[in-house]
PDB file of N, CA, C and O in Angstrom:
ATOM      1  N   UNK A   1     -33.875 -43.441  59.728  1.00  0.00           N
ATOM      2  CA  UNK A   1     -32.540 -43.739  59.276  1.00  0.00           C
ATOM      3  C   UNK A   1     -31.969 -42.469  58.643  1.00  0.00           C
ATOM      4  O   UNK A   1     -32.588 -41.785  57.829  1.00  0.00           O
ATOM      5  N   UNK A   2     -30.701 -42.207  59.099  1.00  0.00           N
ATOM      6  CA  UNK A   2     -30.152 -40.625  58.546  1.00  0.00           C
ATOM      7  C   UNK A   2     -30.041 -40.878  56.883  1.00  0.00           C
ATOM      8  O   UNK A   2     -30.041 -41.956  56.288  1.00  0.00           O
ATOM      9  N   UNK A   3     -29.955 -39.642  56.388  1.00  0.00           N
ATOM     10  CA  UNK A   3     -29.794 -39.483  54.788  1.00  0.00           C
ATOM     11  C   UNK A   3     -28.981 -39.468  54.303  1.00  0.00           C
ATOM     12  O   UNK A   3     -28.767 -38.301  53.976  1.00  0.00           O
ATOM     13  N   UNK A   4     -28.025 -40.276  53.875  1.00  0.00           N
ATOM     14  CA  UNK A   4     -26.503 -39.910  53.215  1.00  0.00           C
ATOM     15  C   UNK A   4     -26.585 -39.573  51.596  1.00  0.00           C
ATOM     16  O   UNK A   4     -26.985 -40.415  50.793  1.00  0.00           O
ATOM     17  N   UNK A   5     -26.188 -38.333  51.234  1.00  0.00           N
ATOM     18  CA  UNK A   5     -26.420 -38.023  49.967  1.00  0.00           C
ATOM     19  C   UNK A   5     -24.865 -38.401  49.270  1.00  0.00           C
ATOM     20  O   UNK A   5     -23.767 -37.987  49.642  1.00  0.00           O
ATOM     21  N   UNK A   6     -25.223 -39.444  48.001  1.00  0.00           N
ATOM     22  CA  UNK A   6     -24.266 -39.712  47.313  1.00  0.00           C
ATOM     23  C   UNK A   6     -23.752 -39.344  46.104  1.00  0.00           C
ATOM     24  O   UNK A   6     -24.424 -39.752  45.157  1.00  0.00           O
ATOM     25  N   UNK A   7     -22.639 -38.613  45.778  1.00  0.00           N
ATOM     26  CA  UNK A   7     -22.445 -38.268  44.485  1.00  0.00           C
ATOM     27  C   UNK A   7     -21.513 -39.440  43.772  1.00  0.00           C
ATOM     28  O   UNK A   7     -20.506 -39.984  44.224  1.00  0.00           O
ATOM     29  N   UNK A   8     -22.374 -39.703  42.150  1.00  0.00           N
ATOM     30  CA  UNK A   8     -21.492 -40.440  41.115  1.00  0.00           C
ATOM     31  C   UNK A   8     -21.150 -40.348  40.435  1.00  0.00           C
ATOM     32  O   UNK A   8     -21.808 -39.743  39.589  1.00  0.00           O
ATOM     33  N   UNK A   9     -20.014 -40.751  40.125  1.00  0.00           N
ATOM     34  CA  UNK A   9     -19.612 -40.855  38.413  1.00  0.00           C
ATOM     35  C   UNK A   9     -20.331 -40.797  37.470  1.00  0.00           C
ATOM     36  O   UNK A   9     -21.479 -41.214  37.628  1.00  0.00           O
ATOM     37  N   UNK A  10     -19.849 -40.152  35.876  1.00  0.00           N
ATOM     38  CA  UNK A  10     -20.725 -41.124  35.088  1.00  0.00           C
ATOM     39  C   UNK A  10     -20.764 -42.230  34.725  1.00  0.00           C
ATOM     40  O   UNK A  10     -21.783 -42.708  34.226  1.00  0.00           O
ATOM     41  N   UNK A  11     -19.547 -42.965  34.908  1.00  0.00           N
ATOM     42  CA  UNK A  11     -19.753 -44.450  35.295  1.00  0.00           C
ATOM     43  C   UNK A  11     -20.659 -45.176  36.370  1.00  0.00           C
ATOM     44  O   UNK A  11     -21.334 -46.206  36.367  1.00  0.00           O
ATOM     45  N   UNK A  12     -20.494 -44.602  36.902  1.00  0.00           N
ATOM     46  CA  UNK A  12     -21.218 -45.408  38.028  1.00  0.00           C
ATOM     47  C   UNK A  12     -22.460 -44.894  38.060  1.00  0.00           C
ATOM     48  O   UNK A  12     -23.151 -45.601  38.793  1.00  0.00           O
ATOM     49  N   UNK A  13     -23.192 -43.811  37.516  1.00  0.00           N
ATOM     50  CA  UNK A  13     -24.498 -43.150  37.003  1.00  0.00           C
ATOM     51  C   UNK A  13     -24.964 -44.366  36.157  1.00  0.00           C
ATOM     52  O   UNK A  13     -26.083 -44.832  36.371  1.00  0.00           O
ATOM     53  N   UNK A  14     -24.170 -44.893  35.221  1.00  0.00           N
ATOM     54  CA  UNK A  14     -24.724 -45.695  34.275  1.00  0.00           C
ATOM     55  C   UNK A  14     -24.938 -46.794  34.546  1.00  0.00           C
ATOM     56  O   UNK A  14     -25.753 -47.549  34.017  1.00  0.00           O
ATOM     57  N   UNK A  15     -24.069 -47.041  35.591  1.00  0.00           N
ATOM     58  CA  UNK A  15     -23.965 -48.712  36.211  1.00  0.00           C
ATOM     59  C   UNK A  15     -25.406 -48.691  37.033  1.00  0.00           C
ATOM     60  O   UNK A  15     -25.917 -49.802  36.892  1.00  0.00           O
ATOM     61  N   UNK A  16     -26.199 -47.871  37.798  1.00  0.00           N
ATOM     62  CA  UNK A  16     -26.683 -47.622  38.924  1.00  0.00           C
ATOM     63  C   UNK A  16     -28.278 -47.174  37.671  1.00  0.00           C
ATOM     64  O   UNK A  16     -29.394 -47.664  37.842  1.00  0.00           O
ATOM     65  N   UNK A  17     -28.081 -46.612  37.022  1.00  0.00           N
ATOM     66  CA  UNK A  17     -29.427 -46.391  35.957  1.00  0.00           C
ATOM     67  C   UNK A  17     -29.651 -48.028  35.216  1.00  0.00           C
ATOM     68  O   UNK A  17     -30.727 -48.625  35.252  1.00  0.00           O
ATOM     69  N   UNK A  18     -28.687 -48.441  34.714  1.00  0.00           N
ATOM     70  CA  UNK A  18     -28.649 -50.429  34.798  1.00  0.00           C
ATOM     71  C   UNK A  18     -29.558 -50.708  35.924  1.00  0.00           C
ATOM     72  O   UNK A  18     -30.747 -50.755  35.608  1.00  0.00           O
ATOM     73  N   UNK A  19     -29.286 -50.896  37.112  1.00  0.00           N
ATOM     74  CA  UNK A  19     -29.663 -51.657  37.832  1.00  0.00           C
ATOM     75  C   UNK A  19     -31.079 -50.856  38.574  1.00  0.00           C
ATOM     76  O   UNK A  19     -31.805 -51.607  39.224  1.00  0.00           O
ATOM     77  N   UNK A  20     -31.391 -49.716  38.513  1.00  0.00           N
ATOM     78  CA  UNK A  20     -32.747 -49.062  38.831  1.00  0.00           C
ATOM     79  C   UNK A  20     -33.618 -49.518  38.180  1.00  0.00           C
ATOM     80  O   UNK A  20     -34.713 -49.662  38.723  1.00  0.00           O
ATOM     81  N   UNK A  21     -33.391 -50.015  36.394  1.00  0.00           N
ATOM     82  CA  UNK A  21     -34.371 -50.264  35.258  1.00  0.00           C
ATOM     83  C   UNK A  21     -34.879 -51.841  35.500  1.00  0.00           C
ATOM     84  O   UNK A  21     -36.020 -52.282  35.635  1.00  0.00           O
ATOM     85  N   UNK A  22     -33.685 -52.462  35.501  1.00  0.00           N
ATOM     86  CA  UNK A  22     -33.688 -53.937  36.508  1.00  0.00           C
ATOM     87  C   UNK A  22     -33.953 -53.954  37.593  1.00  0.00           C
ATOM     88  O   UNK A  22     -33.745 -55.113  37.951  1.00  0.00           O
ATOM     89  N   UNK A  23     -34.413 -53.205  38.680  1.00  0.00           N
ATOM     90  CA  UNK A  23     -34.859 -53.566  39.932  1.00  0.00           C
ATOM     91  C   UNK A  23     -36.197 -52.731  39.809  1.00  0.00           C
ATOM     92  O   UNK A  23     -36.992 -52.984  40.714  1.00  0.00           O
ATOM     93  N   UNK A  24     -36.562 -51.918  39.012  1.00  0.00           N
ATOM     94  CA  UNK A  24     -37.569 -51.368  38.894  1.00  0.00           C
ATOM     95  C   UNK A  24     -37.591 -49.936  40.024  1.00  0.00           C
ATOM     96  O   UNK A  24     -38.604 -49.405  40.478  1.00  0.00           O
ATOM     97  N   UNK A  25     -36.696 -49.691  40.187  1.00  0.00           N
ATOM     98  CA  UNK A  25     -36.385 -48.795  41.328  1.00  0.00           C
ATOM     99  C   UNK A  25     -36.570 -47.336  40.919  1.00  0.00           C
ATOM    100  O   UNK A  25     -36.563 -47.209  39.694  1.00  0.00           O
ATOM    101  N   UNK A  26     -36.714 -46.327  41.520  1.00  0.00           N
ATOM    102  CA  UNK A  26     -37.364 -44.700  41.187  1.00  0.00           C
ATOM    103  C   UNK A  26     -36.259 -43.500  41.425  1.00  0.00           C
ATOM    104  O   UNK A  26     -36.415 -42.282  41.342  1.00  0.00           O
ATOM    105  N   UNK A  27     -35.169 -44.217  41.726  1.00  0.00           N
ATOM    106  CA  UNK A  27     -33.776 -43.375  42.077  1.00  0.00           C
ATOM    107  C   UNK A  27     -32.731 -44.042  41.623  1.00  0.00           C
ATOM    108  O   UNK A  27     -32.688 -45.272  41.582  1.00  0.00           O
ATOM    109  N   UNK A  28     -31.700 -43.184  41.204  1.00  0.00           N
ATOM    110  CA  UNK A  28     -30.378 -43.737  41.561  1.00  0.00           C
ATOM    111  C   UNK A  28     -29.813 -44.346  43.388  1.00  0.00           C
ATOM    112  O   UNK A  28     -29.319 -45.365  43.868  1.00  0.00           O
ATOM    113  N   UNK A  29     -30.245 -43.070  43.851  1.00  0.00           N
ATOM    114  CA  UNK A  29     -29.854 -43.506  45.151  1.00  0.00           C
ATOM    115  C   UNK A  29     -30.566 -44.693  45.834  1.00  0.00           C
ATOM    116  O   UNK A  29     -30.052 -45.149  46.855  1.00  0.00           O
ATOM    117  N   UNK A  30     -31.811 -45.278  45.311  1.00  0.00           N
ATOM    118  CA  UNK A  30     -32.435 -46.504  45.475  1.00  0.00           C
ATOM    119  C   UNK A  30     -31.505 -47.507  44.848  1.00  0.00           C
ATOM    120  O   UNK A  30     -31.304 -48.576  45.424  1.00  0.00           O
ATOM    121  N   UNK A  31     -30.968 -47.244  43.783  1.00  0.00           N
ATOM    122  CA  UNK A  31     -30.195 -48.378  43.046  1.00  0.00           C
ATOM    123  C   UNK A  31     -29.298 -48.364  43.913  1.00  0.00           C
ATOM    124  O   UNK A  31     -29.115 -49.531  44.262  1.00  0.00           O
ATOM    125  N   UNK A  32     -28.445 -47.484  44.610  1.00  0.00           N
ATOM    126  CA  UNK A  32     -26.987 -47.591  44.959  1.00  0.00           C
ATOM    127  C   UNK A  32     -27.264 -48.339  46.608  1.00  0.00           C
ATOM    128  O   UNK A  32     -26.396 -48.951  47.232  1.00  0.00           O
ATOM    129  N   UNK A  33     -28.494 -48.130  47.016  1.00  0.00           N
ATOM    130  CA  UNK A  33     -28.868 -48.600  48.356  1.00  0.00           C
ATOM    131  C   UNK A  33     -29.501 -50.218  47.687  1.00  0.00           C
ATOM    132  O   UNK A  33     -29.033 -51.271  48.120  1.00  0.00           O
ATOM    133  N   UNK A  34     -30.048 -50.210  47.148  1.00  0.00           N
ATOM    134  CA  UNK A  34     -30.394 -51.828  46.642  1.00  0.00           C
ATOM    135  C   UNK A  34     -28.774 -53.011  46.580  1.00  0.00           C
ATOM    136  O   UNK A  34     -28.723 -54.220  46.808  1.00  0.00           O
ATOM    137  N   UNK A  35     -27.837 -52.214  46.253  1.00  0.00           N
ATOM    138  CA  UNK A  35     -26.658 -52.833  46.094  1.00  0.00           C
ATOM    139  C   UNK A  35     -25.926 -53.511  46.832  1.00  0.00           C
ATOM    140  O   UNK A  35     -25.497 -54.658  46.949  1.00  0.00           O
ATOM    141  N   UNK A  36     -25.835 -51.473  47.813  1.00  0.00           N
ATOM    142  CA  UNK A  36     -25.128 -51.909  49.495  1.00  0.00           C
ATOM    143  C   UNK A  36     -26.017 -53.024  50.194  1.00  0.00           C
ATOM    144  O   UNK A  36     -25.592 -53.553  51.221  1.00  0.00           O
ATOM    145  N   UNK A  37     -26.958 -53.304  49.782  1.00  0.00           N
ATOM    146  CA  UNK A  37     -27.829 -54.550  51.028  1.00  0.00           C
ATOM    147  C   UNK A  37     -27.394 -55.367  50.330  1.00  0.00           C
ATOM    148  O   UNK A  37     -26.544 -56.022  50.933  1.00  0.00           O
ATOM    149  N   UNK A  38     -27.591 -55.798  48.970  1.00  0.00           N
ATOM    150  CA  UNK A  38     -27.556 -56.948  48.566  1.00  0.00           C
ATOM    151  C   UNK A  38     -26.057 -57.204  48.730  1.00  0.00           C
ATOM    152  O   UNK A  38     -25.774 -58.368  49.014  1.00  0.00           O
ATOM    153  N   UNK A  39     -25.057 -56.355  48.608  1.00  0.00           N
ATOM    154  CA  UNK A  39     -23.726 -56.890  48.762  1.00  0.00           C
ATOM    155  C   UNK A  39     -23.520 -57.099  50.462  1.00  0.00           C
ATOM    156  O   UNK A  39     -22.488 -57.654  50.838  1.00  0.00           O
ATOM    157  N   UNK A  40     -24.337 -56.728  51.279  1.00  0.00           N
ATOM    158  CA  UNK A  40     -24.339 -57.225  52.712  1.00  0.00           C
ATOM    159  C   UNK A  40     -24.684 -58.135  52.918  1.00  0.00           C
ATOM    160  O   UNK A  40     -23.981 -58.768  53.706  1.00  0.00           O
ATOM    161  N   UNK A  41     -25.840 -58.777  52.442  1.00  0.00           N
ATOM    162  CA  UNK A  41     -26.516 -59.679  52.370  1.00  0.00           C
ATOM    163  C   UNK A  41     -25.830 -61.026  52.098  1.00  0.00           C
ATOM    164  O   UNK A  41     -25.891 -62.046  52.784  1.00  0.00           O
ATOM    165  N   UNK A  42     -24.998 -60.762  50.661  1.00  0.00           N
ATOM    166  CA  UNK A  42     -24.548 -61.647  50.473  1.00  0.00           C
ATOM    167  C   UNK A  42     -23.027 -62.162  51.190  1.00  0.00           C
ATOM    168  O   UNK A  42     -22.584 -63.308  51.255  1.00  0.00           O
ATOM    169  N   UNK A  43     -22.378 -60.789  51.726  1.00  0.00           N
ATOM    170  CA  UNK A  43     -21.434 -61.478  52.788  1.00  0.00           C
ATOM    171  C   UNK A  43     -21.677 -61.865  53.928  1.00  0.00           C
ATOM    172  O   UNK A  43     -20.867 -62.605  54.486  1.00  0.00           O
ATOM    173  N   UNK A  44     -22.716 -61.513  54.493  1.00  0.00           N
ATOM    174  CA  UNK A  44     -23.444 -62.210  55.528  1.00  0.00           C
ATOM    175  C   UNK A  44     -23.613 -63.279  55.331  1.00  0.00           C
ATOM    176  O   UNK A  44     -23.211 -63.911  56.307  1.00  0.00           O
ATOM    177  N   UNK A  45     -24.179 -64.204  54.247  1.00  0.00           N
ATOM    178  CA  UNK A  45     -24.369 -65.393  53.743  1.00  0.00           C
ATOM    179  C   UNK A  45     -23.249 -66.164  54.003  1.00  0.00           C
ATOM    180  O   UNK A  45     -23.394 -67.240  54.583  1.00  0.00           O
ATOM    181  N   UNK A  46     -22.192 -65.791  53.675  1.00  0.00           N
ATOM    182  CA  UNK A  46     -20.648 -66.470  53.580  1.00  0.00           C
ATOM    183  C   UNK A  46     -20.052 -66.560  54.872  1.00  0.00           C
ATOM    184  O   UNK A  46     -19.565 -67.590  55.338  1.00  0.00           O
ATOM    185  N   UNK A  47     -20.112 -65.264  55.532  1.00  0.00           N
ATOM    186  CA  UNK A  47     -20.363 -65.502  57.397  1.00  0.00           C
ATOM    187  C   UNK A  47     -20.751 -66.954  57.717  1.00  0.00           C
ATOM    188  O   UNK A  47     -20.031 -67.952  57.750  1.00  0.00           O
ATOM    189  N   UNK A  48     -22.375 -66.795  57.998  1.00  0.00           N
ATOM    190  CA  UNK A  48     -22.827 -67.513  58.595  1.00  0.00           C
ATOM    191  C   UNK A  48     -22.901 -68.677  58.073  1.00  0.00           C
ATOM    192  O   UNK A  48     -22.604 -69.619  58.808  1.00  0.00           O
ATOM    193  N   UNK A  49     -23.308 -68.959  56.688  1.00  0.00           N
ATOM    194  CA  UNK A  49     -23.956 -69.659  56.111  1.00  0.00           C
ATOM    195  C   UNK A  49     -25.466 -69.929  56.000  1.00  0.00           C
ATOM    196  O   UNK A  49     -25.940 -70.993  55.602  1.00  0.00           O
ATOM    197  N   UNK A  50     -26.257 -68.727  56.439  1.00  0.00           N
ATOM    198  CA  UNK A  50     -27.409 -68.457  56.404  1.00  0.00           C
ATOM    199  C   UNK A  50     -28.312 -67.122  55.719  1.00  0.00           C
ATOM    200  O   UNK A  50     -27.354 -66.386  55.957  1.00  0.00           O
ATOM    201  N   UNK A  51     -28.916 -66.552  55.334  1.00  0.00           N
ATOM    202  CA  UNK A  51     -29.480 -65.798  55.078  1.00  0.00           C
ATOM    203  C   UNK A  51     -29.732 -65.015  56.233  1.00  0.00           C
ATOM    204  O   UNK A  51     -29.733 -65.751  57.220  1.00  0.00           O
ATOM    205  N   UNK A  52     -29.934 -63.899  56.505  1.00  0.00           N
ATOM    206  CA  UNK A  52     -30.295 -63.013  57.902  1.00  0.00           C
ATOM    207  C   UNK A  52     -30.938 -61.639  57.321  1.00  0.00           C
ATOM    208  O   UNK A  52     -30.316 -60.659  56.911  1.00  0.00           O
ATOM    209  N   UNK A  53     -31.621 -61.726  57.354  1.00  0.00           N
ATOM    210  CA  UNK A  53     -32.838 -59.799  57.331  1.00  0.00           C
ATOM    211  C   UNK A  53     -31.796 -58.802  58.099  1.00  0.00           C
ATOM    212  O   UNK A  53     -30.999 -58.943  59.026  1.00  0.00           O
ATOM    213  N   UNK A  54     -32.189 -57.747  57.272  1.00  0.00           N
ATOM    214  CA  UNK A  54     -31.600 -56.282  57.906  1.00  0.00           C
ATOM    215  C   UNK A  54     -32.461 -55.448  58.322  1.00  0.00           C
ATOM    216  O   UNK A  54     -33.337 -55.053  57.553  1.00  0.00           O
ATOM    217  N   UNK A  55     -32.396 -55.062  59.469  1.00  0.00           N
ATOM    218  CA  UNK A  55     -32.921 -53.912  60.208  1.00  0.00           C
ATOM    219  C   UNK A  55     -32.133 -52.662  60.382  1.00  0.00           C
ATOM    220  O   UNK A  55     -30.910 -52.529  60.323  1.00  0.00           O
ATOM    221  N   UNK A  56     -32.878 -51.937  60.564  1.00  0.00           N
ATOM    222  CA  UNK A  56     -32.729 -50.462  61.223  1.00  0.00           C
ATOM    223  C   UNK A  56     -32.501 -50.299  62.612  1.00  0.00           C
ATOM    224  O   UNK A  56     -33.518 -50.149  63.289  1.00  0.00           O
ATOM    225  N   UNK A  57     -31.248 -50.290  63.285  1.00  0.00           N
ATOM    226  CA  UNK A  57     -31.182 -50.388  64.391  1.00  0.00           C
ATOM    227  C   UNK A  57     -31.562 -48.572  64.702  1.00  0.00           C
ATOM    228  O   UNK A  57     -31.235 -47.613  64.002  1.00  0.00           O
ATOM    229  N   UNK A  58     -32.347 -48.583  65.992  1.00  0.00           N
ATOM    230  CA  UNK A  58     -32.520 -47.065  66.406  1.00  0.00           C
ATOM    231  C   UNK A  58     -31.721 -46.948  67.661  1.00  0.00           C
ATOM    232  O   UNK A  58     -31.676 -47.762  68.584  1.00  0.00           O
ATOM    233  N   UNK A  59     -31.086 -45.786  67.547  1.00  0.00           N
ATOM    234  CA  UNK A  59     -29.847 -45.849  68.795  1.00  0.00           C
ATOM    235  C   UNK A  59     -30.376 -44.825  69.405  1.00  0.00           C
ATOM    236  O   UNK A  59     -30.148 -43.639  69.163  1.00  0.00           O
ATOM    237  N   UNK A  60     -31.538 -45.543  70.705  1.00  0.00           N
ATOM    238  CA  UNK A  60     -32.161 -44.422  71.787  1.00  0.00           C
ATOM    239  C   UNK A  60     -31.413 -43.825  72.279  1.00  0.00           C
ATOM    240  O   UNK A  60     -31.809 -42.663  72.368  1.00  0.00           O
ATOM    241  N   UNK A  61     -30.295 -43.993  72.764  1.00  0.00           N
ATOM    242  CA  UNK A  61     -29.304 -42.987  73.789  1.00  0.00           C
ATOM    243  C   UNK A  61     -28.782 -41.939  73.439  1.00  0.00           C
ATOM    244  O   UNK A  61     -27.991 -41.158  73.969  1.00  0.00           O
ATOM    245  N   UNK A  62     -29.409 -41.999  72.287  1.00  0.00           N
ATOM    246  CA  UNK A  62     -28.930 -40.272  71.584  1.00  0.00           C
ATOM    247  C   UNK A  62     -29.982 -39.790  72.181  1.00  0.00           C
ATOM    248  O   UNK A  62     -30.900 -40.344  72.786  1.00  0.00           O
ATOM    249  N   UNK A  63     -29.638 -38.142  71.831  1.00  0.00           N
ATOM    250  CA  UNK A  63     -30.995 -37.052  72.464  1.00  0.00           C
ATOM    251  C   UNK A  63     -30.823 -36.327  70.774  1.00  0.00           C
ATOM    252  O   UNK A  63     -31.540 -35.387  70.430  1.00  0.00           O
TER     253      UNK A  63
END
């Protein structure tokens, strides 16, 4: 999966050090990726009305 490097606020440093300490997580950028799923997750939910797992799609047709 490619690397997207994210720069934050210090707001959002603080919001994201919150939720690393609470998720037990070893990065900010783990916190800020714990988020984006869970906020996928949960509109997915509202979609379907189901829960659904996320994968890593690999897009062979690249070279």
């Amino acid at each position: 999966m490619p690397e997207l490097e994210i720069t934050f606020t210090e707001q959002d440093a603080e919001l994201l050090e919150r939720v690393r300490q609470q998720e037990g997580l070893a990065t900010l950028q783990q916190a800020a990726e714990w988020l984006v799923k869970r906020r996928l997750r949960l509109g997915t939910r509202r979609l379907t009305g189901r829960d659904r797992a996320l994968y890593v799609v690999h897009n062979s047709s690249r070279s």
